[in-house]
N, C-alpha and C positions, 0 to 999 in steps of 0.2 A: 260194764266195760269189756269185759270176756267176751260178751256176746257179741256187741262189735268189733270187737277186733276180728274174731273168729270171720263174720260177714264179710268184710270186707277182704281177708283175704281169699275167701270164696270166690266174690266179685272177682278179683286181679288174677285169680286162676283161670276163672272161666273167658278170658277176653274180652269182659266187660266194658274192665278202666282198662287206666293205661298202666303197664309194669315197671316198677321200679328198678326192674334188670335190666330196660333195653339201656343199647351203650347211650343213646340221644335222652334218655331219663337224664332232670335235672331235680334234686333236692332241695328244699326251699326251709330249711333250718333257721326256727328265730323268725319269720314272716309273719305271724298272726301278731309280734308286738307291735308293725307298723298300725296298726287298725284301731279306729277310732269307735268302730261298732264292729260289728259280724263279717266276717268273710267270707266271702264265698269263693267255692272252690268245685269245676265241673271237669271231671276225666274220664274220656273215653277209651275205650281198648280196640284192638284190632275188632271183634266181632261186631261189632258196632258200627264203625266204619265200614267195614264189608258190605254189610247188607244197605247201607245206603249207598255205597257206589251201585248196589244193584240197580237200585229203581231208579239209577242215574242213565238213564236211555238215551234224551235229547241232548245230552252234553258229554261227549265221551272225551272231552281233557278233562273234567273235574271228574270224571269215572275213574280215570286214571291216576290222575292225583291220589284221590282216597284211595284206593288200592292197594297202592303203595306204600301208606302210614298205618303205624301200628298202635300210635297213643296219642291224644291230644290231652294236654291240662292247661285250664285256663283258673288261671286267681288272682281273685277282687278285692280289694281291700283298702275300704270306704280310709281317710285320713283327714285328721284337721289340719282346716285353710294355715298354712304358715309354719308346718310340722317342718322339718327339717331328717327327720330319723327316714323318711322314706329315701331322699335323695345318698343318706349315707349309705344305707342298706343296699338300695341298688347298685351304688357303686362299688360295694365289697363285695357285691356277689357279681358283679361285672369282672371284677378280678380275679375273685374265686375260679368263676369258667374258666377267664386266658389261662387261668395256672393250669387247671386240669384239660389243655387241650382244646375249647370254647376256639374260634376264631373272631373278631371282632368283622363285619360285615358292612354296616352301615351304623354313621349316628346322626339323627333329629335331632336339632334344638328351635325351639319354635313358639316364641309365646308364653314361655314360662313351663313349658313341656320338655320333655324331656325324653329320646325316647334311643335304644340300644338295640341291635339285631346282632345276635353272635349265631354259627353254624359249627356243626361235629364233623368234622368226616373222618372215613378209612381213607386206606388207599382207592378205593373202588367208586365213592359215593358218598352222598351226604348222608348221616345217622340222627341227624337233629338240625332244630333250629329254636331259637331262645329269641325272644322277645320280648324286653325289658321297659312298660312305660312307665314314667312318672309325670301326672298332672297336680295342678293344688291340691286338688280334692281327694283326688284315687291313685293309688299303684294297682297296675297290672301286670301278668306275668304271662306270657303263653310259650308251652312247651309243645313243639311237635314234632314226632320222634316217627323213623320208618325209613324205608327208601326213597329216600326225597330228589327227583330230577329235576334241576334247572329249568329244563323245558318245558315244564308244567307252571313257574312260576307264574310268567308273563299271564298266560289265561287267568290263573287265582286273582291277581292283583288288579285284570281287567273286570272279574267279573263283581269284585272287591268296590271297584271304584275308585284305588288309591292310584295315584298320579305323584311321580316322583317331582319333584320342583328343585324351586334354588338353593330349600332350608334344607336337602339332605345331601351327606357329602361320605365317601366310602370313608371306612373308618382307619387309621393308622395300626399297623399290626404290631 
């Protein structure tokens, strides 16, 4: 267990992952009781992200995007059909954020989905953005922390494929 821990804070030094300093870092305390098997959990650090805006040549808004972020964490965490603990969970840690600051952005409801977009800022900028779904089967989480511009979004979401519709509605602050 020493050994790991030791490793991975190696990792989070070197800008691997993502660090749990930056201010758009979100905590996920208590999240591996939603899961019904294994979770998975994938965090990248600023170096990471770097060197692929590099070879990002034909595309310079998503060169720019990644440039600008410093940590991505994405967590999976499989759940049985009819569980009820994932919808509480999310929603306490939906509150959690507003308390510490979180803004509420947008909310999905869709099909029995479920899905929260809260954003960090300073005075200057955006420092995060939180990503909360819940479907039957799975919660997800995605944390993406950095210098985040507005202006970048539109390109992500195009290149994404996501199309806003009727079932998303800005969310009450």
């Amino acid at each position: 267990m020493l050994a790991l821990s030791l490793a991975l804070l190696t990792l989070s030094a070197c800008g691997l992952t993502a660090s749990h300093r930056n201010p758009g870092f979100v905590d996920l305390p208590g999240a591996s009781l939603l899961t019904k098997g294994q979770a998975t959990t994938v965090s990248i650090g600023p170096m990471v992200l770097r060197l692929v805006a590099s070879k990002m040549d034909d595309d310079p808004e998503a060169r720019a995007l990644l440039q600008g972020l410093q940590g991505v964490q994405v967590h999976h965490y499989p759940l049985e059909e009819g569980s009820r603990r994932a919808a509480s969970y999310l929603g306490d840690m939906q509150t959690s954020l507003r308390v510490g600051g979180w803004l509420p952005v947008a909310l999905v409801r869709n099909e029995g989905d479920t899905v929260h977009l809260l954003m960090k800022g300073s005075e200057q900028e955006i420092v995060g953005l939180v990503l909360l779904v819940q479907q039957p089967d799975q919660a997800v989480v995605v944390n993406v922390m950095g210098n985040l511009q507005p202006e970048h979004f539109a390109a992500a979401m195009k290149a994404l494929e996501i199309e806003a519709g009727d079932s998303v509605e800005v969310a009450a602050s």
